[in-house]
C-alpha positions in Angstrom: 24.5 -166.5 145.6 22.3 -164.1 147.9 19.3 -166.9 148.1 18.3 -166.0 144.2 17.3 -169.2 142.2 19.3 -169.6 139.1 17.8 -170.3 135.5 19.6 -173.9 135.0 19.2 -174.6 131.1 20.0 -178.1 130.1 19.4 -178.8 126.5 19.2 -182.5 127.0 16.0 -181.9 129.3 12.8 -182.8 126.4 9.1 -183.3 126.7 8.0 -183.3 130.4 11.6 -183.5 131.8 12.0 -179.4 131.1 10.0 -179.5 134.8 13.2 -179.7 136.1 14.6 -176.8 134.6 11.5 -174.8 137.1 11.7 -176.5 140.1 12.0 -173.5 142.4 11.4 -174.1 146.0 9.8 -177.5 145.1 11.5 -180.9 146.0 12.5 -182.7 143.0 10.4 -185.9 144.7 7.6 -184.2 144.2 7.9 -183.9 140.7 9.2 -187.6 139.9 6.5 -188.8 142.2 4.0 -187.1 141.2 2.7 -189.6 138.4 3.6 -192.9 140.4 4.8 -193.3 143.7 7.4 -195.8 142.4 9.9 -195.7 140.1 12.2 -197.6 138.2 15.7 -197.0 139.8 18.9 -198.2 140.5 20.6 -197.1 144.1 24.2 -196.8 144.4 25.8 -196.1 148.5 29.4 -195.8 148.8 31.4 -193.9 151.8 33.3 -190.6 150.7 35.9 -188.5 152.1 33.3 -185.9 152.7 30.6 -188.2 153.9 28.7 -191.1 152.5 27.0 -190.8 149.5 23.6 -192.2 147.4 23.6 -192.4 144.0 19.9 -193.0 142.4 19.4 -193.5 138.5 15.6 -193.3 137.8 13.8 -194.4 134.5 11.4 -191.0 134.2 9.3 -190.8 131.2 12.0 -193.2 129.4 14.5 -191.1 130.1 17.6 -191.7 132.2 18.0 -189.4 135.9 20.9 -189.6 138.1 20.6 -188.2 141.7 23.2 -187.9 143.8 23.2 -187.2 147.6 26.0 -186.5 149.9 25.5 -186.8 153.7 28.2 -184.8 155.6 29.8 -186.0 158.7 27.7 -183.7 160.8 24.3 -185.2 159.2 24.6 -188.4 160.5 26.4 -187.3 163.9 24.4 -188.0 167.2 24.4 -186.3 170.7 24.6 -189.2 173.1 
């Protein structure tokens, strides 16, 4: 990938969700927050093979979102 950003096109992305298609180097909270700090949502946590996982689905500008996180094993490891 050499550190290039991608042109992601996603034809289901309408109205102001095509912000996500330019997101860049800017976090994707910024963006969803940016109108309200809150949002609608629904939060799924389960624990992987890989590590554990968090599934959000937000409610942005009526439209469905689905984030999904995974937190590796050495994420969550601690030196004591």
């Amino acid at each position: 990938m050499g550190g290039r950003a991608k042109y992601l096109w996603l034809p289901s992305l309408k109205g102001h969700a095509r912000r996500l298609q330019q997101l860049k180097g800017t976090p994707i909270g910024y963006v969803l927050f940016k109108r309200s700090r809150t949002l609608p949502n629904q939060r799924f946590i389960q624990q992987t093979s890989e590590g554990w996982q968090r599934q959000t689905r937000y409610d942005w500008y009526g439209r469905q979102l689905l984030i999904s996180e995974t937190f590796l094993p050495a994420f969550v490891a601690t030196d004591s």
